[in-house]
FIDODREN-106762 format. One line per field, with one value per residue: residue number from 0; residue in three letters; x, y, z of N, C-alpha, C in turn. Coordinates in steps of 0.1 Angstrom, whole numbers, padded with zeros to 4 digits. Atoms other than C-alpha are relative to their C-alpha. Example, Ala and Ser with C-alpha at 12.3 -4.5 7.8 and 13.67 -1.06 7.14 Angstrom:
BEGIN
resi 0,1
resn ala,ser
n.east 0009,-0009
n.north -0012,-0011
n.up 0000,0000
ca.east 0123,0137
ca.north -0045,-0011
ca.up 0078,0071
c.east 0009,-0008
c.north 0012,0011
c.up 0000,0008
END
This chain:
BEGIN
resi 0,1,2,3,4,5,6,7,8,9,10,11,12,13,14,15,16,17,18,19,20,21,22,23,24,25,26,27,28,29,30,31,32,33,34,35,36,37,38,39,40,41,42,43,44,45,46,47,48,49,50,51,52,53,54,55,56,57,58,59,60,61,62,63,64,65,66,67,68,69,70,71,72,73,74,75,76,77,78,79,80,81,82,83,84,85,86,87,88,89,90,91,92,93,94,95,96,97,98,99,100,101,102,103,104,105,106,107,108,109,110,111,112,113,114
resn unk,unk,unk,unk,unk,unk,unk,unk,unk,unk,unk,unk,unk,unk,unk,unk,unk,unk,unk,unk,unk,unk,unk,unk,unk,unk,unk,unk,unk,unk,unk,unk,unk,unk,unk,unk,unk,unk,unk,unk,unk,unk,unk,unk,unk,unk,unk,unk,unk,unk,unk,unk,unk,unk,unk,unk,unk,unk,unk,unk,unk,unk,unk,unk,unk,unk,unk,unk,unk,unk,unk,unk,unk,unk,unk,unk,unk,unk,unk,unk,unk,unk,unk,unk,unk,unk,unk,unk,unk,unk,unk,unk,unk,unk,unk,unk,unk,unk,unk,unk,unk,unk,unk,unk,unk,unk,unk,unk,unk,unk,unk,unk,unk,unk,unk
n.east -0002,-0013,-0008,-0002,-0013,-0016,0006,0000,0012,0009,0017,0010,0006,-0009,-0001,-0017,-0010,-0005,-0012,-0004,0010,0005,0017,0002,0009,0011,-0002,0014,-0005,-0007,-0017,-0010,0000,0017,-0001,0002,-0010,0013,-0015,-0003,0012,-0004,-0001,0002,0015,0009,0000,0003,0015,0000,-0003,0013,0015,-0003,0004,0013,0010,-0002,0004,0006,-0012,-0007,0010,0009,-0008,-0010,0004,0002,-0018,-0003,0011,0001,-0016,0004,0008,-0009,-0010,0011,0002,-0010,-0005,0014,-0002,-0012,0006,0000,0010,0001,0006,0016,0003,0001,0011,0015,-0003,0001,0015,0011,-0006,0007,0015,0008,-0004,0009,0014,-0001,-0001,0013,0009,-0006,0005,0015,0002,-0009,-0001
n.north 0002,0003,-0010,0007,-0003,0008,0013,-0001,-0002,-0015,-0004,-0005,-0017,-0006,0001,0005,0009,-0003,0001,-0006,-0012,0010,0000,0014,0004,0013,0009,0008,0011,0005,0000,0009,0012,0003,0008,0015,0006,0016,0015,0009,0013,0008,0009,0018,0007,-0004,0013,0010,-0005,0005,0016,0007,-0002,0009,0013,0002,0001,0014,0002,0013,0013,0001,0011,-0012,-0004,-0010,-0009,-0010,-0007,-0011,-0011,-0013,-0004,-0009,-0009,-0013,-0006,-0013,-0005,-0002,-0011,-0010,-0007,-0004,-0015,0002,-0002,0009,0012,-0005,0001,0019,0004,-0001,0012,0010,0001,0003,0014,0009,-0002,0016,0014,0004,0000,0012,0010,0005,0006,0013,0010,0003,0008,0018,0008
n.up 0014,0005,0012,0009,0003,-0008,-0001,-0015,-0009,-0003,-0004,0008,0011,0004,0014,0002,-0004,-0011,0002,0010,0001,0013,0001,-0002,0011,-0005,0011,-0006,-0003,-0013,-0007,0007,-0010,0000,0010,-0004,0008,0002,-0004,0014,-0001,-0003,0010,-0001,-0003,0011,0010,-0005,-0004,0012,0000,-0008,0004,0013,-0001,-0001,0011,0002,-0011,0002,0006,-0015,-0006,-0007,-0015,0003,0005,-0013,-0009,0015,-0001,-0015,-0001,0011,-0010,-0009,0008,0001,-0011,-0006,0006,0000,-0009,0005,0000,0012,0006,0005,-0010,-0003,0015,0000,-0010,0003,0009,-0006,-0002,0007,0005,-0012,0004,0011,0001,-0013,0001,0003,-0011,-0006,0013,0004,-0014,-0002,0016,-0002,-0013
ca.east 0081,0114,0137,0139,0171,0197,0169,0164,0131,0108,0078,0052,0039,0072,0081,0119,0142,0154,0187,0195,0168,0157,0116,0102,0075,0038,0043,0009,0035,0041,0072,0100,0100,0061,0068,0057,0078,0062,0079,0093,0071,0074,0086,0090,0056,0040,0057,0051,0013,0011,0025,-0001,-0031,-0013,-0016,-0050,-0064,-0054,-0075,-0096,-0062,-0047,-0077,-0101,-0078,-0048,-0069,-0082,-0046,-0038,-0071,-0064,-0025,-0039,-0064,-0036,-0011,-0041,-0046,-0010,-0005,-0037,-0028,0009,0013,0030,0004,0020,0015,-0022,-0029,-0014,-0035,-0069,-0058,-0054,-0082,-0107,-0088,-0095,-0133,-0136,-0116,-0134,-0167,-0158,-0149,-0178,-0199,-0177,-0184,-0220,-0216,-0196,-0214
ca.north 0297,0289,0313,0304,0317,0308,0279,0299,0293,0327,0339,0333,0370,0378,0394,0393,0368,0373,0362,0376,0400,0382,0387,0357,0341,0325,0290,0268,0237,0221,0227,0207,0186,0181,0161,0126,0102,0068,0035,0014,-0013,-0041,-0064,-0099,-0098,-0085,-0115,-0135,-0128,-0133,-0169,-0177,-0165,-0183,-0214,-0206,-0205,-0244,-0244,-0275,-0298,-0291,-0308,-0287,-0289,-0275,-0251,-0234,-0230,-0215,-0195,-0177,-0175,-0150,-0134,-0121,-0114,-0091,-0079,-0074,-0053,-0032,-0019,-0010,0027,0019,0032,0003,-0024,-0008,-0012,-0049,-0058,-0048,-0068,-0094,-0094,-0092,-0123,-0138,-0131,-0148,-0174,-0178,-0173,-0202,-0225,-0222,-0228,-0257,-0272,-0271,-0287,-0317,-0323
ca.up 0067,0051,0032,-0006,-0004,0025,0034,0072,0096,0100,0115,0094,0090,0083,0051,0047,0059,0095,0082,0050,0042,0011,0005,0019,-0010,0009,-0006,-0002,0004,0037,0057,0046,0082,0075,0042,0043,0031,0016,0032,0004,-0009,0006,-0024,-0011,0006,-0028,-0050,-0022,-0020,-0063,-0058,-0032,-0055,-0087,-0068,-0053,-0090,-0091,-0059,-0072,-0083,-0047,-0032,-0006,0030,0006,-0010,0027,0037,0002,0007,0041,0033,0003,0025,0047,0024,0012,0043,0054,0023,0023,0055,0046,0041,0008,-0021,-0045,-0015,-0010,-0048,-0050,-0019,-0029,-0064,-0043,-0024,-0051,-0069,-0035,-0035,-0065,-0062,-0029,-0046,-0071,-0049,-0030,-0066,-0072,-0037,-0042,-0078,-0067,-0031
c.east 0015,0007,0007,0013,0015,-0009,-0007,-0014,-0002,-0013,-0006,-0008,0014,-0001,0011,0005,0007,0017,0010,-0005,-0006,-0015,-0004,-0018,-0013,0003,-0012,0009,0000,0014,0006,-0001,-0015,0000,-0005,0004,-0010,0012,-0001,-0005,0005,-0003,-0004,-0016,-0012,0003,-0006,-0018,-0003,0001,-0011,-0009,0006,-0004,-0017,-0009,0002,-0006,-0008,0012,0006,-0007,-0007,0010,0016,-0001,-0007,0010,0001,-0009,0002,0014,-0004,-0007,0008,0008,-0009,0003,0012,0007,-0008,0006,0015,-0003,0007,-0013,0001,-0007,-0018,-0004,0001,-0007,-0014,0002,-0004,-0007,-0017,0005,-0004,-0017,-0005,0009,-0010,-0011,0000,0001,-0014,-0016,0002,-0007,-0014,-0005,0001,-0010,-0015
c.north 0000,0010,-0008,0000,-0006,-0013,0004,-0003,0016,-0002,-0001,0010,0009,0004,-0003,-0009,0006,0002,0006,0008,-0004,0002,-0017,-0001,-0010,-0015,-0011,-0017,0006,0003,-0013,-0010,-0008,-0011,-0016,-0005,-0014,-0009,-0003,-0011,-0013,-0017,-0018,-0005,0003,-0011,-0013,-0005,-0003,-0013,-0003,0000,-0006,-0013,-0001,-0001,-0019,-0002,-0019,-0012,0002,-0010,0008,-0002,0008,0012,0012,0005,0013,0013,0011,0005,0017,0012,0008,0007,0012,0009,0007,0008,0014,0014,0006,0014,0004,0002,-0012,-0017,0002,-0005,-0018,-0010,0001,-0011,-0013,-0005,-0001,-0018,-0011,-0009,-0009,-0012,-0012,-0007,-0017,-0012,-0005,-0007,-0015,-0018,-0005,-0010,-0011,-0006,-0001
c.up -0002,-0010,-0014,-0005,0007,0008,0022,0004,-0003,0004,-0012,-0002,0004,-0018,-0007,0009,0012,0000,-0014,-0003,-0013,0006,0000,-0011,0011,-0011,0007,0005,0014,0000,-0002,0008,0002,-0010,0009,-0010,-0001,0005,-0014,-0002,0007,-0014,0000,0008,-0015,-0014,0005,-0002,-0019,0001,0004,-0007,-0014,0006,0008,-0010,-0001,0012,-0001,-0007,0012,0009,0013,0013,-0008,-0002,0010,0002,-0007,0005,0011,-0003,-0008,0008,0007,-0005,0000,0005,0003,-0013,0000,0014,0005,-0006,-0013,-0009,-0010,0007,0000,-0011,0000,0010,-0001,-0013,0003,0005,-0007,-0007,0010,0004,-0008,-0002,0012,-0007,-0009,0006,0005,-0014,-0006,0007,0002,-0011,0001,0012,-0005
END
């Protein structure tokens, strides 16, 4: 445990501070080198990944071999944020993924309409 005072290491069933003698406080936090830090979102794949599923809603004016591309591009983006350890990338990835789904799902309703 850490001294709240000159910042020193200690035995954890210590009670004072090895180094100062300062009364060391149990603190239910993690050790400071324990912390976990978030990466920083990854922005240009999270605008990027919006564009794609803006032009996948125009999926039927693209014409169906543009609208697969579009379709899987989205799918990974998804994917390639989901699994980012970013919580805002995680969040805009599932977004995306459902948007997918149903764009998907449409499509496939469309395809059955027209053929």
């Amino acid at each position: 445990m850490y001294c709240s005072k000159c910042g020193s290491n200690n035995d954890n069933d210590n009670r004072f501070c090895s180094k100062c003698g300062a009364e060391l406080i149990q603190s239910s936090l993690p050790e400071p080198s324990s912390y976990e830090h978030e990466s920083p979102a990854p922005v240009p794949l999270i605008v990027t990944s919006w564009i794609v599923v803006a032009i996948s809603l125009f999926n039927s004016i693209l014409g169906m071999a543009l609208g697969i591309i579009v379709g899987f591009a989205v799918l990974l983006c998804s994917i390639l944020l989901i699994v980012n350890k970013n919580k805002t990338a995680k969040t805009n990835g599932i977004i995306i993924l459902i948007f997918w789904i149903i764009t998907f799902i449409i499509g496939l309703v469309q395809s059955q309409l027209y053929y």
